[in-house]
N, C-alpha and C positions, 0 to 999 in steps of 0.2 A: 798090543800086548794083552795078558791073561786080565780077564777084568775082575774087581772085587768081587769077595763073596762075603756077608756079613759076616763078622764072628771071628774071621781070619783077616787082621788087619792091621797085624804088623808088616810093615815091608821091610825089608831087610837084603841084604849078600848076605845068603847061605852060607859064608864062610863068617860070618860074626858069631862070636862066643864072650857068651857074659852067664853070667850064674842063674840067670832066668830063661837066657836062650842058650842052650848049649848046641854046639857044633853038631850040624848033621852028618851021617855018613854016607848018605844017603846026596849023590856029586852029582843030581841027572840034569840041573838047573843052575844059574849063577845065582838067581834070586828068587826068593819065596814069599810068602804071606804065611803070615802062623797065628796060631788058634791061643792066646794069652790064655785059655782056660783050659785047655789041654793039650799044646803042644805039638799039639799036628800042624802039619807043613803044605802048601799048597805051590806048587812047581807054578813059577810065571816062564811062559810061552814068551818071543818075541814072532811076531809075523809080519809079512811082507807081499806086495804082489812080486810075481817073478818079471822081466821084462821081457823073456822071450817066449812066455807060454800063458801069462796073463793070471796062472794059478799062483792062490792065497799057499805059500810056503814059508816053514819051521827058519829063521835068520838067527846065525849064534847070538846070543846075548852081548849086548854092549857094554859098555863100562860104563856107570850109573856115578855120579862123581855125589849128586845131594841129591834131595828128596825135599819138597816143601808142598805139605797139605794146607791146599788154598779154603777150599770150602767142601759141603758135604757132596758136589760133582765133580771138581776140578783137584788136580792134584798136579806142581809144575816139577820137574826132572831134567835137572843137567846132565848133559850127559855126553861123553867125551867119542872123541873118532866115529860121529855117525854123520851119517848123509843123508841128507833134507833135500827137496827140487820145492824151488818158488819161482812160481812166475816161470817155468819150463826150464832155467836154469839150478843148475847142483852144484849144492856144496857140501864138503865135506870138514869138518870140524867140530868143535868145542859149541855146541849149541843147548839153549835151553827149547824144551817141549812141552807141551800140557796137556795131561793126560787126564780122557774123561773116564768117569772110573764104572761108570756101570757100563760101558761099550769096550773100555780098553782100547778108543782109539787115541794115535798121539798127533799133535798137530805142532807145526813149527810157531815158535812166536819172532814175530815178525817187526823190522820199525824200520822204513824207508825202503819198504821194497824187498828186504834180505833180513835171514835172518839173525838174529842176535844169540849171544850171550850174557844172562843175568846173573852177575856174578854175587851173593848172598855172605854177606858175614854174619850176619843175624837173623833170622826169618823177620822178625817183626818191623826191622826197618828197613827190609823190603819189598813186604805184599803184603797187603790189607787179608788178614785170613781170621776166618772164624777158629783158629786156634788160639787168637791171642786178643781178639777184637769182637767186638759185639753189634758193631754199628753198623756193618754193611747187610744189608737184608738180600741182593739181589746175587744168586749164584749164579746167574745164568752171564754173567759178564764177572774179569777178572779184573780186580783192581791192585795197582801197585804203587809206591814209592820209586818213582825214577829220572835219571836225571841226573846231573851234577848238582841240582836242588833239592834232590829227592822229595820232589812234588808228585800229587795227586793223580796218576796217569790209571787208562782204561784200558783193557785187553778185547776186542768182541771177535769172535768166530764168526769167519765168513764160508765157512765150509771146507776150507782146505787151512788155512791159518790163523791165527790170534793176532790181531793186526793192532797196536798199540800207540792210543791216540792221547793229548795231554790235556788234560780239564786245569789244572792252576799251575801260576807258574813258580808258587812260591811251597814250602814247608810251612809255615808259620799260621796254622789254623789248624782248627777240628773240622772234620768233614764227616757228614751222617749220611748214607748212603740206601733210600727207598726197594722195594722190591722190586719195581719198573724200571731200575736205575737213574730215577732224578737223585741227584745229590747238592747236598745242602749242604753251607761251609761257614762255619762262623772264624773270620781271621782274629786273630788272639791281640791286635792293637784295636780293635773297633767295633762297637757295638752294631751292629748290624749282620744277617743271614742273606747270604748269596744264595739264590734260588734258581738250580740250572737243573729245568726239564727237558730232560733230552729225547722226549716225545716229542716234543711241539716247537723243540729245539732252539727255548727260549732261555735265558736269564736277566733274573729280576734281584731286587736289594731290598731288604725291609730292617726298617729299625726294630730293635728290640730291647725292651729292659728286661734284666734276669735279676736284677736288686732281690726282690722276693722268691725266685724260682730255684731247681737247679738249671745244672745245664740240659738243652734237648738232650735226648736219645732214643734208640730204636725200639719198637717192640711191637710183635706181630706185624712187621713190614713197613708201619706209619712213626711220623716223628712227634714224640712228645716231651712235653715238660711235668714238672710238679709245682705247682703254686704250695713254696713252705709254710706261708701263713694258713692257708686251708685245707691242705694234705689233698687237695684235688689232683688228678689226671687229667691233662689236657692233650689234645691232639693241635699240632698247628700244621693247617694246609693254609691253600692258597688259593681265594676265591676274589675275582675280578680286581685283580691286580692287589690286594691288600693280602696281609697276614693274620689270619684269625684262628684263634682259641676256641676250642669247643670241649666243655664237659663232657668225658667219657665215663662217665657213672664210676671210675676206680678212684680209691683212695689209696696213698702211699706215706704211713705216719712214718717219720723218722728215715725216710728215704732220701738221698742225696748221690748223685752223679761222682762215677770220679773224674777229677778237674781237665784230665789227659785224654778219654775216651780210653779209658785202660779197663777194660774190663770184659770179661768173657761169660757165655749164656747157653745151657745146656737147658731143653725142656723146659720149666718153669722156673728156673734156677737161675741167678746170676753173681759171680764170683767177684768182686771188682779188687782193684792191686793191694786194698789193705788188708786182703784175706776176708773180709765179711763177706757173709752168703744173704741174698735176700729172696723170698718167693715172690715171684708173682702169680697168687692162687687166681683161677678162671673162675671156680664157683663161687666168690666171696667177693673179688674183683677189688680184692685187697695185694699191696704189694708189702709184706711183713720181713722183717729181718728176724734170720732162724742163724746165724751163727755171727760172734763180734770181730771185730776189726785183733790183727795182729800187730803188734810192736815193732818195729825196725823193719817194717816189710820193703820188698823188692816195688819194681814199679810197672811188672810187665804179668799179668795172672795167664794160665794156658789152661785148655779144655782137651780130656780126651772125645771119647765116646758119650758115658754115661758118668764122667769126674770129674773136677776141675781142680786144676792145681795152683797155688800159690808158695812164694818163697818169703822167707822172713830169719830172722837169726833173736838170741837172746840178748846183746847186746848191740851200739850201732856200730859199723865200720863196713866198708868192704872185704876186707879179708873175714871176719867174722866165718865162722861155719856155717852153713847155710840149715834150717830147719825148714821143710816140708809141710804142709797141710794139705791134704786133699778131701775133696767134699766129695760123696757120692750121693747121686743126683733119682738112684732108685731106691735108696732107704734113709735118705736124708741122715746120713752119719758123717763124722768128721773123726778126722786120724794124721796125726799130725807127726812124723816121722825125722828127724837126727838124720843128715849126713855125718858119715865118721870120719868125713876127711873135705878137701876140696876149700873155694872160698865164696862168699855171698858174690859178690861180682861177679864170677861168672856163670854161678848159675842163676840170674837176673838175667844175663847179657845172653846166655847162650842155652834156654832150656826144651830139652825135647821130649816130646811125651810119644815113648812104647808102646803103652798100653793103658788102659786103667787102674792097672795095678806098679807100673813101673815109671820111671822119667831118667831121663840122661842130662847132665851137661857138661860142659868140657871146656875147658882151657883155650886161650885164642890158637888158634890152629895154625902155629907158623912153627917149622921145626918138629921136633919130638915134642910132642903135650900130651896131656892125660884126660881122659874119658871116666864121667864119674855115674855109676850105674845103682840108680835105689828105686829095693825092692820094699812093695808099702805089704806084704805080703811076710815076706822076712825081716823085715827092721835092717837089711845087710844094704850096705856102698858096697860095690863091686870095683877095683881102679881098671883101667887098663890104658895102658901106654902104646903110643902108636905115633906114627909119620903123616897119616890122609885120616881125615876123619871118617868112621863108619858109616857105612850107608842102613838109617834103620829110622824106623820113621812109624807113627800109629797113622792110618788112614781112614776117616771119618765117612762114615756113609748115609743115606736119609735110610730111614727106619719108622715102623709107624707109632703114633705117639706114645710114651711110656705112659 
């Protein structure tokens, strides 16, 4: 399919209409990529080899059923009545695909040979994505929640398919995820870090106290902590079989983890679920808090492009109306935005980010339910009522650094 082009990355069906995107007339594509900063539309192609002439040809457009942006390469797409060949056999159905986004090429995903359907009620508890998580550094493997336990499972391209392997077998733990893809897992009854290098295709177990620290987390690809009594930065690797701490010259006063690995990370910026912003400056090698915690917030924060979005309401409840904040991450400004309608659950449960300027979330998708569209642009909720949820989606791409 047409591959990204920066700048143009909303994906959507050209037949979606909301007050920010309005209807094209313009019918030469099922689905587009659009320009949030001006509106222009970018036709996606679908291609194929032919099987009786071997040439790369124009294949009508499928029916795209979800959209979930995994990381700033991958992007997975359900996607209904297409046909897949695994292993010299086809099939034809209801399959998910993962699409690399600077190639545009799609690959089946795969588990026991054949491939699957991943069916998504939530993005977040189903794929580890840097929309909604901060912790996994490694794009070049997809990671997901799968399973009847929705445990810690790994996707790796083998050329033709995403073949989906399982690393734990439980839910019940945080797991931080390295550039090279070692992942480290601290299980939520016990103190101690599972240590599975999948280089050297080992795993190991180290005790740990966090009494004084927060919890690990990621940053520029290695796993560290903060020691709360000394505002230090520590890095923990793993040097002949022990677990060691080493000073990395940063200090982080008043910095703390959130407790669920809830948190999302644009640039030097990081949003975590209670709405605080913190930097981590490079030239200072300070990690500083620039925006406070919100009141009654959600538990799940999302990242556009160059934004990061969190939910929160003025009082607690889940029906509550949900209030918006979003951070932009190029003028360090914050704008905190009123939905006029809708309720805190679900857009906690189910939020999708358009653009940097827009977010969607919607009602549990059984039935007639409603679609709630805010523009941080216009202060306006758009509703729109429907049977299939929209296919529209912001898609994240690498870019060089702001």
């Amino acid at each position: 399919m047409t591959s990204i082009t920066p700048g143009y990355q909303t994906f959507q069906a050209r037949d979606v209409e909301t007050k920010a995107f309005a209807k094209s007339s313009n019918n030469d594509s099922a689905y587009v990529y659009k320009s949030a900063e001006t509106g222009d539309l970018q036709p996606i192609d679908f291609s194929g080899e032919d099987p009786q002439t071997n040439d790369l040809v124009i294949l009508p457009a499928p029916k795209i059923i979800k959209v979930v942006d995994i990381n700033q390469r991958y992007a997975a797409m359900n996607i209904d009545n297409v046909a897949v060949e695994v292993n010299g056999k086809k099939y034809v159905g209801t399959y998910t695909l993962i699409q690399e986004k600077e190639t545009g090429a799609m690959f089946p995903l795969i588990e026991g040979d054949v491939p699957i359907y991943k069916r998504i009620d939530a993005d977040h508890e189903a794929w580890v994505t840097a929309t909604h998580f901060s912790y996994a550094a490694d794009d070049s493997r997809i990671y997901l929640r799968h399973g009847d336990g929705k445990s810690l499972h790994v996707a790796e391209n083998n050329g033709d398919y995403f073949v989906i392997t399982k690393i734990f077998d439980d839910y019940f733990r945080n797991n931080w995820i390295l550039t090279d893809g070692t992942v480290i897992s601290l299980p939520w009854s016990r103190n101690e870090l599972i240590w599975v290098d999948r280089i050297n295709g080992t795993t190991n177990t180290y005790n740990i106290d966090l009494t004084n620290t927060t919890n690990p987390f990621v940053f520029q690809g290695k796993l560290h902590i903060v020691n709360t009594s000394t505002d230090k930065m520590l890095e923990l690797t793993v040097d002949s079989n022990a677990l060691t701490m080493t000073d990395t010259g940063w200090t982080a006063p008043g910095y703390r983890t959130d407790d669920n690995n809830n948190s999302v990370r644009r640039s030097d910026y990081e949003m975590l679920s209670d709405c605080s912003v913190y930097k981590f400056d490079t030239d200072t090698k300070t990690v500083l808090k620039i925006s406070d915690r919100e009141d009654n917030s959600g538990f799940t924060p999302a990242a556009g492009q160059h934004a990061l979005f969190c939910v929160h309401s003025v009082a607690e409840g889940n029906q509550e109306q949900p209030l918006f904040t979003q951070f932009d991450t190029r003028t360090e400004s914050t704008q905190t935005t009123p939905a006029t309608t809708g309720a805190k659950i679900d857009a906690t449960e189910r939020l999708v980010v358009v653009s940097d300027k827009e977010i969607m979330f919607y009602q549990d998708p059984f039935g007639e339910f409603t679609e709630y569209y805010v523009d941080f642009d216009t202060n306006t909720t758009t509703e729109k009522q429907t049977d299939s949820l929209s296919v529209i989606k912001m898609q994240t791409v690498a870019q060089a650094a702001e």
